[in-house]
C-alpha positions in Angstrom: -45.9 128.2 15.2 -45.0 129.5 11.5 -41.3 128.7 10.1 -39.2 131.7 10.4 -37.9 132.6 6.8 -34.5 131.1 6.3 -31.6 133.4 8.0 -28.4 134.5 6.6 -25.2 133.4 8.3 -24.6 137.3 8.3 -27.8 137.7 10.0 -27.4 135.1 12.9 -23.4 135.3 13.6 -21.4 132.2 14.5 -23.0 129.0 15.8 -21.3 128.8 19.1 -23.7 125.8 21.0 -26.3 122.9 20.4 -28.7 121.7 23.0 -31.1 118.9 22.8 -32.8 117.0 25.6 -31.9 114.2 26.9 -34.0 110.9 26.8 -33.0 109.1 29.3 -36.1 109.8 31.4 -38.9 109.1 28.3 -36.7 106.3 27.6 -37.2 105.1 31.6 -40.8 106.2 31.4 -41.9 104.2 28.6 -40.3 100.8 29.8 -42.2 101.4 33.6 -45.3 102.0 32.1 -44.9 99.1 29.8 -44.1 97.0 32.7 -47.1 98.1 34.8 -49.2 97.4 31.9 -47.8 93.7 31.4 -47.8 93.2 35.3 -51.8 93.8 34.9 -52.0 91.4 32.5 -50.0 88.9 34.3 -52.2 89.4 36.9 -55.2 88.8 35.5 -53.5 85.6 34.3 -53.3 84.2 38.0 -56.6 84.7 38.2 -56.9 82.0 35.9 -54.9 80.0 37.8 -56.9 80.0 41.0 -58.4 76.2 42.0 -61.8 75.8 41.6 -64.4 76.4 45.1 -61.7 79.6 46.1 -64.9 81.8 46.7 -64.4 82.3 50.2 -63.6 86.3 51.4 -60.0 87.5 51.8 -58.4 89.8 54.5 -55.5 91.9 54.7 -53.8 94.6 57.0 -51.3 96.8 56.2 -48.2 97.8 57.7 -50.1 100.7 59.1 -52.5 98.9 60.3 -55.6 99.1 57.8 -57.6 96.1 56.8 -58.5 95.5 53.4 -61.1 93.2 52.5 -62.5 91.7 50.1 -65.3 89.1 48.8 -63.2 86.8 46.5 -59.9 86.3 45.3 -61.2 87.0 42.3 -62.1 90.3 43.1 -58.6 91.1 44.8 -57.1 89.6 41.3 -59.1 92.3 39.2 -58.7 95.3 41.5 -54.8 94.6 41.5 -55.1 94.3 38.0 -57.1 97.3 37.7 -54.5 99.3 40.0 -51.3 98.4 38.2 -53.1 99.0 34.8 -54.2 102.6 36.2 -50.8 103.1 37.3 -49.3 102.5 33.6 -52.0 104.9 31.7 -50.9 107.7 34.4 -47.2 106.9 33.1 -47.8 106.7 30.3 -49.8 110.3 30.7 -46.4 112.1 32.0 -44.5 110.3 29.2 -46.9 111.9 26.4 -46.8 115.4 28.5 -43.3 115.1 29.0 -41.8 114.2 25.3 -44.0 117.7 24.2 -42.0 119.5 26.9 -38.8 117.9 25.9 -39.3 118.4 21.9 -37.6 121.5 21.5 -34.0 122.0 20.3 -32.1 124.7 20.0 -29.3 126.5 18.4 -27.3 129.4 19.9 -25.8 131.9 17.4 -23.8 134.9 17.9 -27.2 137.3 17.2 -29.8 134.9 18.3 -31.1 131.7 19.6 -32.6 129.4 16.8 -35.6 126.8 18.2 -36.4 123.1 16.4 -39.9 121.4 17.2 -40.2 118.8 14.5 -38.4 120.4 12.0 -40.6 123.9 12.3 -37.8 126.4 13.0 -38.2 129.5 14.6 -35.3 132.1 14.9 -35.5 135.3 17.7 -32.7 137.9 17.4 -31.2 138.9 20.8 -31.9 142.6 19.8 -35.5 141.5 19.7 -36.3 140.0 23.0 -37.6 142.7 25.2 -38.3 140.0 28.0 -35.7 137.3 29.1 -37.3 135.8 32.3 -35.4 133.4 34.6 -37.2 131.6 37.3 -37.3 128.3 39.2 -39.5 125.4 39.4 -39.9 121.5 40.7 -37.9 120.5 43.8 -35.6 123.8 44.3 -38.1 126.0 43.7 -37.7 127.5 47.2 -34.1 127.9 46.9 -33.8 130.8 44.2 -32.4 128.3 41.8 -32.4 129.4 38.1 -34.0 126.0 36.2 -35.9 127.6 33.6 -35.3 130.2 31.5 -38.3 132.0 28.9 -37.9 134.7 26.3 -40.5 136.6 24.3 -40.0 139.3 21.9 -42.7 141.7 23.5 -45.9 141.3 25.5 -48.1 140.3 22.5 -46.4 136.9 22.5 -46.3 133.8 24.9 -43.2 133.4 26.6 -40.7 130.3 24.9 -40.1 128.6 28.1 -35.9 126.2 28.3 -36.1 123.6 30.9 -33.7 122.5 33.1 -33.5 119.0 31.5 -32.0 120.6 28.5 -28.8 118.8 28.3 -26.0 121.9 29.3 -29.2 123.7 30.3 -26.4 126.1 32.7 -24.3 126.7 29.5 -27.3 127.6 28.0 -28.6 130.5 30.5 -25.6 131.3 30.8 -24.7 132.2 26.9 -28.3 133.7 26.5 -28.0 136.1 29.3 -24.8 137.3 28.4 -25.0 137.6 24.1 -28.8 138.8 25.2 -26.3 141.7 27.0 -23.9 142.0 24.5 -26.9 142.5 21.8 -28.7 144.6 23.1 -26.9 147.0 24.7 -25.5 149.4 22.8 -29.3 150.3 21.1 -30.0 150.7 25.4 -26.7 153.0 25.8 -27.7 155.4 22.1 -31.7 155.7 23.3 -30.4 156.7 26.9 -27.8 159.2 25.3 -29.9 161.0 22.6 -32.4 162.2 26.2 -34.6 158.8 25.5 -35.9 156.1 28.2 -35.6 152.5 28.4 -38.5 150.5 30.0 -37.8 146.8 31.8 -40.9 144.6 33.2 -41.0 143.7 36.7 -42.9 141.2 38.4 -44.0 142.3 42.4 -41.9 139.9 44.7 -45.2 138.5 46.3 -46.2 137.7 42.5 -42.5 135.7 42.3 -43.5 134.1 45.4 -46.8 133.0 44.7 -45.7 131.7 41.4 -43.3 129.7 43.4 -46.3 128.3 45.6 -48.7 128.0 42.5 -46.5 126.3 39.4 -48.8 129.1 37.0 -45.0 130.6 36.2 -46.0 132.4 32.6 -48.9 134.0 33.7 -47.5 137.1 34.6 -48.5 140.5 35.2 -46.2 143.3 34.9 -45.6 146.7 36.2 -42.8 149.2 33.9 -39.4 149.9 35.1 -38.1 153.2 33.3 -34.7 154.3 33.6 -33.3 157.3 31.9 -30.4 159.6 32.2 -32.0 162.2 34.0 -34.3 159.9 36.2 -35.8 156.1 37.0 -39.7 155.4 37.6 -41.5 152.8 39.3 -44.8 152.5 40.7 -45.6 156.1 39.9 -42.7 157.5 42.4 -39.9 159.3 39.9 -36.2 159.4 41.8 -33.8 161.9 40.1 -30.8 159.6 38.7 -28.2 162.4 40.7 -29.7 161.4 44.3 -29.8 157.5 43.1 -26.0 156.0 45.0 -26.2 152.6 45.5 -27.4 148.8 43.6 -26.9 145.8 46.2 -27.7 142.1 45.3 -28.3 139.9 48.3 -27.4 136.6 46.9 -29.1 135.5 50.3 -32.6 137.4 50.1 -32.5 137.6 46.1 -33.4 140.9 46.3 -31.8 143.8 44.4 -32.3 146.9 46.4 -31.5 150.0 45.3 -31.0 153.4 47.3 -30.5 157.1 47.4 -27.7 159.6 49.1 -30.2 159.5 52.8 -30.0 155.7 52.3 -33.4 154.8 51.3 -34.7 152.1 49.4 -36.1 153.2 46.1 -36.5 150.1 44.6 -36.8 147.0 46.2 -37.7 143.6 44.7 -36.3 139.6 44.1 -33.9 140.3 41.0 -35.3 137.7 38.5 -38.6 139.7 38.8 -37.2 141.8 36.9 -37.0 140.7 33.3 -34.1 141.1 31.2 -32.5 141.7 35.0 -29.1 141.5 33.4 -29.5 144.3 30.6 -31.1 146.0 33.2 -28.3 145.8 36.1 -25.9 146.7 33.2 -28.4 149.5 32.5 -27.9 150.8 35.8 -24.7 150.9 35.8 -23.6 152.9 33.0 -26.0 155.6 34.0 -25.2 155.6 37.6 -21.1 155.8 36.1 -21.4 158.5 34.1 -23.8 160.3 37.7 -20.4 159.2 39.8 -17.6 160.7 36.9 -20.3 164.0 36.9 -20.5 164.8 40.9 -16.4 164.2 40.6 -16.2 167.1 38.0 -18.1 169.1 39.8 
C-alpha cells in the first residue's frame, strides 16, 4: 500500500471519530501460548524426574471410553510434551494472523475515512467509493448480523475489509453508511436529473449465502443494478420507473423486494447484496418520489 499524499483539512472535513482495536485478545493470546509452551517444558522436566527401572508400559481410558497406551512413561512424557508444545505454535499462529487483522486504525472525517497500518496512511473520499459492502461472519453469521464492513473505490481494487473487534465497530458502520450517503448523493440526484443512470453492484442471494457457508466473503462476483429516471435494469429485464410502486425490507427474510402496479416482484434479493445498499435505497426513493408527485399531477 502507497501513502496517500498528505490531505488538506479542507479536503477531509471535520474529524468526527477514532477507532483502534482493542488488544485484549493478542494480549490473552500471547500469555496462553506462552503458558503451553512453558507447560511443555515443564513436562519434559518430569521426565527427568522419573525413578530409574520405570520402563514398564502404561494404560489409560478416557472418559469416553478409549484406551491409550503406551510403551514407557517416557514416551507418554514426550508425546504430552509434544501435544502442549503443538498446541502453543498453533496459538501462537492465530496470534501472528490475528495482530495483521487487527493492525489497522482508522480515522473518520466529514469527506472520508482515513486508514493507519504502521504509520502508511491511506485516505478514501466518500465520493469515491463506488462499493460499500456489509456482510457478516464468525458465530452470527447465520443471523443477518452486520460484523464486517469493506469499501473499495471501484472494481479494480481489493475490498478494505473493518472487523467487528474494532473497538465502537457499530459507531463505525454506522457513521460510514450514513456520511457515505450524505457524500455521495447529491452527484447520484444531478446524473439522474440531467437523463443519466446510476449503476449499484449486486451480489445473487445464493452467492450471500454461500459466502455465509464458505468464509471466501471478498471474492465476489457482481451483476449491475441500473436505475434511472425513466427506468431500472437487472439481469437483462428493463421495468419502466412509472409501473415500479413499491420497496419493502423484510428485516425477517433480509430481503428487499421490490414491485410493480400488478404486484410483482421485479427485484428480489438479501439487501446487503447489494453494495452501497444505503445510497441505493435512498436512490430509489427519490426517483420513485418524484414518479408518486408525477401520477398526482396528472
Amino acid at each position: 500500500m502507497q501513502p496517500s499524499p498528505t490531505q488538506t483539512p479542507s479536503a477531509t472535513g471535520e474529524l468526527i471519530a477514532s477507532f483502534r482495536h482493542g488488544k485484549g485478545f493478542l494480549i490473552f493470546s500471547l500469555i496462553l501460548g506462552v503458558a503451553l509452551l512453558g507447560l511443555a517444558v515443564f513436562v519434559l522436566y518430569l521426565g527427568t524426574l522419573l525413578p530409574a527401572g520405570s520402563d514398564g508400559p502404561v494404560v489409560g481410558q478416557t472418559s469416553r471410553g478409549l484406551s491409550l497406551s503406551f510403551s514407557s512413561p517416557h514416551t507418554l512424557i514426550y508425546f504430552t510434551s509434544a501435544l502442549l508444545a503443538v498446541l502453543a505454535l498453533g496459538v501462537f499462529a492465530g496470534y501472528a494472523w490475528h495482530k495483521k487483522l487487527r493492525a489497522p486504525r482508522y480515522n473518520v472525517y466529514e469527506h472520508g475515512i482515513e486508514r493507519f497500518i504502521n504509520h502508511q496512511r491511506d485516505y478514501t473520499a466518500f465520493t469515491d467509493i463506488e462499493d460499500l459492502y456489509l456482510f457478516g461472519s464468525g458465530q452470527t453469521v447465520m443471523t443477518g448480523m452486520i460484523t464486517n464492513l469493506a469499501y473499495r473505490r471501484n472494481a479494480s481494487e481489493p475490498f478494505h475489509r473493518v472487523l467487528e473487534s474494532l473497538k465502537g465497530f457499530y459507531q463505525f458502520q454506522q457513521l460510514v453508511r450514513e456520511l457515505h450517503v450524505r457524500a455521495r448523493m447529491p452527484a447520484v440526484i444531478a446524473t439522474l436529473e440531467t437523463g443519466g443512470a446510476v449503476t449499484f453492484n449486486c451480489i445473487s442471494s445464493g452467492q450471500v449465502w454461500g459466502k455465509r457457508m464458505s468464509g471466501n466473503f471478498l471474492k465476489i462476483t457482481t451483476s449491475p443494478i441500473v436505475v434511472s429516471r425513466a427506468f431500472l435494469q437487472y439481469q437483462g429485464r428493463t421495468v419502466p420507473m412509472s409501473s415500479l410502486r413499491t420497496v419493502d425490507l423484510n428485516a425477517w427474510t433480509e430481503k428487499v423486494v421490490i414491485k410493480d402496479e400488478s404486484g410483482t416482484a421485479v427485484l428480489s434479493t438479501i439487501a446487503t447484496g447489494i453494495l452501497s445498499h444505503d445510497l441505493f435505497l435512498n436512490t430509489l426513493d427519490a426517483v420513485l418520489a418524484v414518479e408518486q408527485q408525477t401520477r398526482e399531477q396528472a
